[in-house]
Backbone as ProteinMPNN parsed JSONL, in Angstrom:
{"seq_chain_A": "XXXXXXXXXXXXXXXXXXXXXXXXXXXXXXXXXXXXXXXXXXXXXXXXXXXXXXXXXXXXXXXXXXXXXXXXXXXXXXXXXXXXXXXXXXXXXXXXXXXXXXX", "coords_chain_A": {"N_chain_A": [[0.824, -1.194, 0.0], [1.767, 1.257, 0.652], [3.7, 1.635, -1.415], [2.391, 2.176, -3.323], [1.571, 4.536, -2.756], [3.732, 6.017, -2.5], [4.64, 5.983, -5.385], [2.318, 7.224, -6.279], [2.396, 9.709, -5.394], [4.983, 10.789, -5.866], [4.155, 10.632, -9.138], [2.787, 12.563, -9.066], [4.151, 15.033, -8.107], [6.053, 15.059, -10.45], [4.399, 15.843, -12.552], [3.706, 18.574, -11.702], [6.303, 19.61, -11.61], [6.346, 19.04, -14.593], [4.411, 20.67, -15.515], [4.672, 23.171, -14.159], [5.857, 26.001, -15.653], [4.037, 26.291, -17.461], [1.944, 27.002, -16.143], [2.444, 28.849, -14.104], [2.52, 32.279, -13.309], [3.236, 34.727, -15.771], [5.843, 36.594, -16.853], [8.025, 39.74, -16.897], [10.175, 38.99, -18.686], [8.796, 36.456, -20.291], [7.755, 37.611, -22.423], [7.536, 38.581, -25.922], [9.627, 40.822, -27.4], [8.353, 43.631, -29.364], [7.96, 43.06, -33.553], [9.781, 44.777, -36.003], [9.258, 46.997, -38.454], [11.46, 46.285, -40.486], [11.85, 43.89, -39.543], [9.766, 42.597, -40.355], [9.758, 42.804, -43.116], [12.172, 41.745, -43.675], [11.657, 38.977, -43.233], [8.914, 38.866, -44.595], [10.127, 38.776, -46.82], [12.067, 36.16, -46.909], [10.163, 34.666, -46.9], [8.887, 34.538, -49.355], [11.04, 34.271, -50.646], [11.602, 31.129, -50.306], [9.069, 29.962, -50.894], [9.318, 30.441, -53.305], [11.571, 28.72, -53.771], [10.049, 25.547, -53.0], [8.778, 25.777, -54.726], [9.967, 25.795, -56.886], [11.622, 22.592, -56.702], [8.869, 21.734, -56.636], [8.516, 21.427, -59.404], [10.598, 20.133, -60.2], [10.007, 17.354, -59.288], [7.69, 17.052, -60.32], [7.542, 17.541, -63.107], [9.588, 15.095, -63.306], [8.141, 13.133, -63.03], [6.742, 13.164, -65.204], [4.393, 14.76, -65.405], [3.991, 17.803, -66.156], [4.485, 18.874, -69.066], [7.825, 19.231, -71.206], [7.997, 21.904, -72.283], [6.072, 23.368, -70.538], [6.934, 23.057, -68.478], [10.118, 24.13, -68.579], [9.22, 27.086, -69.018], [7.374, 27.364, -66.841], [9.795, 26.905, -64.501], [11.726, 29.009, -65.038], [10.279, 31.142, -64.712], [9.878, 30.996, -61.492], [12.642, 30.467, -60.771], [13.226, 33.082, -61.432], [11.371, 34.344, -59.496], [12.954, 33.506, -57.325], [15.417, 34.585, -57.251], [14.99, 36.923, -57.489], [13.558, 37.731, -55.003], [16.39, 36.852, -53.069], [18.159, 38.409, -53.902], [16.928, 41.105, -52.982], [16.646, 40.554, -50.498], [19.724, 40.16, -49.35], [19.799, 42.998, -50.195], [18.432, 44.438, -48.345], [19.684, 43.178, -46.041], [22.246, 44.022, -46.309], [24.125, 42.774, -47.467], [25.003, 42.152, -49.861], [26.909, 41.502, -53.357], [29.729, 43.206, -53.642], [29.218, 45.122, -51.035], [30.582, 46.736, -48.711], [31.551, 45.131, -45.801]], "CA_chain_A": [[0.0, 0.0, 0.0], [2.926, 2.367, 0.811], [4.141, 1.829, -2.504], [1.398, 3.054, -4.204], [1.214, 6.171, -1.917], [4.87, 6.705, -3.238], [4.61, 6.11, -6.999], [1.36, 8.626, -6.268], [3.605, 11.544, -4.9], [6.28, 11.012, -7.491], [3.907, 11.149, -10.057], [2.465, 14.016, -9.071], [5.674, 15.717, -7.984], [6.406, 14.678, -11.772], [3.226, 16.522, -12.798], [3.627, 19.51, -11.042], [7.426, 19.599, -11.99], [6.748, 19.285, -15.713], [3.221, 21.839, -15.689], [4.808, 24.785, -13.243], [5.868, 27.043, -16.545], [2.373, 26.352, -17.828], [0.908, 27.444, -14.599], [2.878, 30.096, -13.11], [2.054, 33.797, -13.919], [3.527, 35.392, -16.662], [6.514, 37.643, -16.402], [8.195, 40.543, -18.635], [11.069, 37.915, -19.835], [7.79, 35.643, -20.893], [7.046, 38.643, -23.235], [8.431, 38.769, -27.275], [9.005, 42.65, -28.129], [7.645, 43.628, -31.028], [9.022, 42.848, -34.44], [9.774, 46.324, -36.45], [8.974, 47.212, -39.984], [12.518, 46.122, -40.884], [12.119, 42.496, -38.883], [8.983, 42.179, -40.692], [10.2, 42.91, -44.758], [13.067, 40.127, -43.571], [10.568, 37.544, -42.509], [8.27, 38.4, -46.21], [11.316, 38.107, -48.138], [12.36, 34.998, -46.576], [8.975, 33.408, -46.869], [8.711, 34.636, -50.793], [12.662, 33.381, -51.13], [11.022, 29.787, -49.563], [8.042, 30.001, -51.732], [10.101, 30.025, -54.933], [12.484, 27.423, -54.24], [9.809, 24.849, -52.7], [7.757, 25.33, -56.139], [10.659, 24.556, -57.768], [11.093, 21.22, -56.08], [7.688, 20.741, -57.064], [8.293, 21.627, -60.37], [10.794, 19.126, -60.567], [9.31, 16.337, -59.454], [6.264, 17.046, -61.74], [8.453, 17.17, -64.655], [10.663, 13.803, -63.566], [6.957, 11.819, -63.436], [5.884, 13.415, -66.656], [3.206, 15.691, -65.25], [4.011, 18.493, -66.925], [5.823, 18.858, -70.24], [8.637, 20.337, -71.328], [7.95, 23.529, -72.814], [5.777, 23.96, -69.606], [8.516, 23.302, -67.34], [10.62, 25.341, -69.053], [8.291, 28.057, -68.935], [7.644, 27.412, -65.385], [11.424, 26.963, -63.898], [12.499, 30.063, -65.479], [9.574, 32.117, -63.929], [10.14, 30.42, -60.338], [14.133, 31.187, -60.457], [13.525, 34.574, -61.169], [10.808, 34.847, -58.245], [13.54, 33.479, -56.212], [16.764, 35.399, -57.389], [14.623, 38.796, -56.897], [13.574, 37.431, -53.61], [17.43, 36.583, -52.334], [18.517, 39.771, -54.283], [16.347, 42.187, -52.184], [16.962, 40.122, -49.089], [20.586, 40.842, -49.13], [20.068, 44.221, -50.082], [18.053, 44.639, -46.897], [20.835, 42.689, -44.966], [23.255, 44.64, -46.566], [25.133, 41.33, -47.684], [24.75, 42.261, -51.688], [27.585, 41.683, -53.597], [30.111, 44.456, -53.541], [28.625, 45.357, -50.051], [31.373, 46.422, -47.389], [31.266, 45.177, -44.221]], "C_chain_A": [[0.866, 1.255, 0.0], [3.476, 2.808, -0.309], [3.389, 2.334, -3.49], [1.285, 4.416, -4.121], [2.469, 6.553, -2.469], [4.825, 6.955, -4.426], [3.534, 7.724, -7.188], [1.844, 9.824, -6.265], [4.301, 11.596, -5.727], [5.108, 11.126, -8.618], [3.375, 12.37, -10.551], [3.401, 15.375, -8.702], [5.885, 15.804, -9.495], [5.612, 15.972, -12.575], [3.319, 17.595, -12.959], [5.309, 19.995, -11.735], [7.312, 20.072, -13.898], [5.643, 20.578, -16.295], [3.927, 23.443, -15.346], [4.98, 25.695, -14.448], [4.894, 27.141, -17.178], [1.873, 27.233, -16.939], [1.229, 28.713, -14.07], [2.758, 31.229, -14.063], [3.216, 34.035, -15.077], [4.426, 36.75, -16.326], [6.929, 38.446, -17.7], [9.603, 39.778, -19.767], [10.334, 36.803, -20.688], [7.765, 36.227, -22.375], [8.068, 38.864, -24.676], [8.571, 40.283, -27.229], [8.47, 42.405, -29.364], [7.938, 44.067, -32.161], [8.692, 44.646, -35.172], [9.69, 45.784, -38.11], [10.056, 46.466, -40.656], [12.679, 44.421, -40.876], [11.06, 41.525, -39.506], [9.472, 41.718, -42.652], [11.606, 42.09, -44.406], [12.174, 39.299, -43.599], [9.76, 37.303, -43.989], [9.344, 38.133, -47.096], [11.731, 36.587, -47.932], [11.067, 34.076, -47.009], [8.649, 33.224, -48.749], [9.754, 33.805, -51.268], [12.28, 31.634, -51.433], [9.772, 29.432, -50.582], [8.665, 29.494, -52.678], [10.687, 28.7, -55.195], [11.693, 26.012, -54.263], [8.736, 24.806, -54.074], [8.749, 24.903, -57.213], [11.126, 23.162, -57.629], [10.027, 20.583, -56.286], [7.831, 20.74, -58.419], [9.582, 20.509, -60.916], [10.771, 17.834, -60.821], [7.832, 15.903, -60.548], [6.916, 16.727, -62.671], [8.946, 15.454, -64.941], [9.324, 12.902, -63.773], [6.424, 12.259, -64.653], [4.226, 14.013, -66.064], [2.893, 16.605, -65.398], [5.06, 18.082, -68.314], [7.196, 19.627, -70.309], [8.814, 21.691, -71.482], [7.379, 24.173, -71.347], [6.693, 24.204, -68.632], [8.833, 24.011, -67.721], [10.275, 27.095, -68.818], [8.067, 29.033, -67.63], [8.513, 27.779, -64.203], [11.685, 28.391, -63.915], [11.464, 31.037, -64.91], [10.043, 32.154, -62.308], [11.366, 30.982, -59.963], [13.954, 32.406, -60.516], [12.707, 35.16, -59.785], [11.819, 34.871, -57.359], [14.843, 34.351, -55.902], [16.196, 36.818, -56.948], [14.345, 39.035, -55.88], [15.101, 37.337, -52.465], [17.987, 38.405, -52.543], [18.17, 40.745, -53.442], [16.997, 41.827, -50.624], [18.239, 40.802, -48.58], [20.663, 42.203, -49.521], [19.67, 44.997, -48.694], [19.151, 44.102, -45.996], [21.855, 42.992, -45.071], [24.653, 43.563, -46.948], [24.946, 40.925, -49.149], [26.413, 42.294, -52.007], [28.289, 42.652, -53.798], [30.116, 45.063, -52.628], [29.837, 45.598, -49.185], [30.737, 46.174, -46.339], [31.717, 45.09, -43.238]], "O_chain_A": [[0.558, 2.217, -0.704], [3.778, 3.99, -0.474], [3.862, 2.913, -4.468], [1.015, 5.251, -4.985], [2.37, 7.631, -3.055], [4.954, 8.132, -4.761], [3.741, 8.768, -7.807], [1.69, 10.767, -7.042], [4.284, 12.574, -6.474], [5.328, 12.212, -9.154], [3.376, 12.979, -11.62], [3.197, 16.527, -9.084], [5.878, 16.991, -9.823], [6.216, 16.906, -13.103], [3.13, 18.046, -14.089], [5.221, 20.964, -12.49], [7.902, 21.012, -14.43], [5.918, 21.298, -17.254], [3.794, 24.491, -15.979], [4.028, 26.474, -14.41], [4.711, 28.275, -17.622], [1.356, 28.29, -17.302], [0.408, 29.528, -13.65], [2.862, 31.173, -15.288], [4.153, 33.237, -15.038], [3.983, 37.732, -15.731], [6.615, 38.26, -18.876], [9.882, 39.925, -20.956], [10.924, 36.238, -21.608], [7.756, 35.498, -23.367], [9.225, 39.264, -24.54], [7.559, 40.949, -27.009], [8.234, 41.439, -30.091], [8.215, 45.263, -32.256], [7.763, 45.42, -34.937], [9.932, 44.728, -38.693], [9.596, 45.843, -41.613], [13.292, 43.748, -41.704], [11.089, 40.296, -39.441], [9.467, 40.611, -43.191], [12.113, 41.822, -45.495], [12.2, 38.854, -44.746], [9.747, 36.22, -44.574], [9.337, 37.302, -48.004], [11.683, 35.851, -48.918], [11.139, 32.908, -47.391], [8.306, 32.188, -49.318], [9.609, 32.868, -52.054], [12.573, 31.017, -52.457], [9.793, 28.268, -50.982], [8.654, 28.296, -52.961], [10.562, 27.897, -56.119], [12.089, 25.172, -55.071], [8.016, 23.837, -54.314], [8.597, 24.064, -58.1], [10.967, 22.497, -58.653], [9.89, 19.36, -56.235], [7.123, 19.845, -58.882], [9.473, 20.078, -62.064], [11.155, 17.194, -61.8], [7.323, 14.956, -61.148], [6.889, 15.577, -63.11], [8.858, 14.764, -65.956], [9.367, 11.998, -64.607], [5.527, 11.563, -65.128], [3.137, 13.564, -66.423], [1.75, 16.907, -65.056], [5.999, 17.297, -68.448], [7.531, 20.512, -69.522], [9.614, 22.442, -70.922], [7.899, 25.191, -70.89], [7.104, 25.243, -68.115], [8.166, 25.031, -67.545], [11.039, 28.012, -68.518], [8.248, 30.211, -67.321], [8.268, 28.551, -63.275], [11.863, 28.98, -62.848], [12.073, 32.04, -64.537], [10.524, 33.193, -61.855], [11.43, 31.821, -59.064], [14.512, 33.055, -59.631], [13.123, 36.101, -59.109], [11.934, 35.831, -56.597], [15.252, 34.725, -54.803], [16.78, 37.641, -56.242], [14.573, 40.143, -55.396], [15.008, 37.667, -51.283], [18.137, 39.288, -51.698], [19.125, 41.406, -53.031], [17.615, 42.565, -49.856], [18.219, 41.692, -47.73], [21.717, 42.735, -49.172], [20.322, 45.864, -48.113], [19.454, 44.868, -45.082], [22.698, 42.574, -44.278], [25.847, 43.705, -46.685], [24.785, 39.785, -49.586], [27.186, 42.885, -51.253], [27.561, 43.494, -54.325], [30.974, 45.94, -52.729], [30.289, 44.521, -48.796], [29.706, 46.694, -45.913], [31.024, 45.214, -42.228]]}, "name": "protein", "num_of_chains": 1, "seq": "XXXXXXXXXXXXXXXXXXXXXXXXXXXXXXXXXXXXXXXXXXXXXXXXXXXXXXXXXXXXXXXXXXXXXXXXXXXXXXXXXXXXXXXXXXXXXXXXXXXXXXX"}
C-alpha cells in the first residue's frame, strides 16, 4: 500500500514539476518585443525566397513523373528562379550582404 502512496507523490511531484511554466504567472522575460517594420520585410522576403524554391522542387518532381511537359517546365522553372533570385537579391540588399557590399 505504501508503494502506491509513493509512486502517487512522485507522479504528481512529476506533474507539477513538468506543468509549473504552464501554470505560473507570466513575467516581462515571458514577453516577445515587437518585431519592427525592418524584422517584418526580412521575414516576407524569406517566406517569398522559400516560396520560390519549394515550387521549384515541385516543379521538378512534376516534370521527372511526366506531369508536366517540357515547354511547360521550361516556362515554369524560369519564372520560379527569377521569383527566387529577386527574392534573395532584395533580401541581401536589406541585410546589406549584396555583392560588392562592405562590411
Amino acid at each position: 500500500m505504501t508503494d502506491y502512496l509513493v509512486l502517487a507523490v512522485l507522479a504528481i511531484a512529476v506533474v507539477v514539476l513538468v506543468a509549473w511554466p504552464l501554470l505560473r504567472p507570466a513575467t516581462a522575460a515571458d514577453r516577445l518585443d515587437a518585431t519592427t517594420e525592418a524584422q517584418r520585410r526580412r521575414l516576407a522576403l524569406r517566406e517569398e525566397r522559400d516560396l520560390a524554391l519549394e515550387a521549384l522542387k515541385e516543379l521538378e518532381v512534376d516534370h521527372a513523373t511526366h506531369h508536366i511537359g517540357d515547354e511547360d517546365y521550361a516556362e515554369l522553372v524560369a519564372r520560379e528562379r527569377a521569383r527566387a533570385a529577386a527574392a534573395i537579391r532584395a533580401l541581401d540588399r536589406e541585410l546589406g550582404t549584396a555583392p560588392g557590399d562592405a562590411r
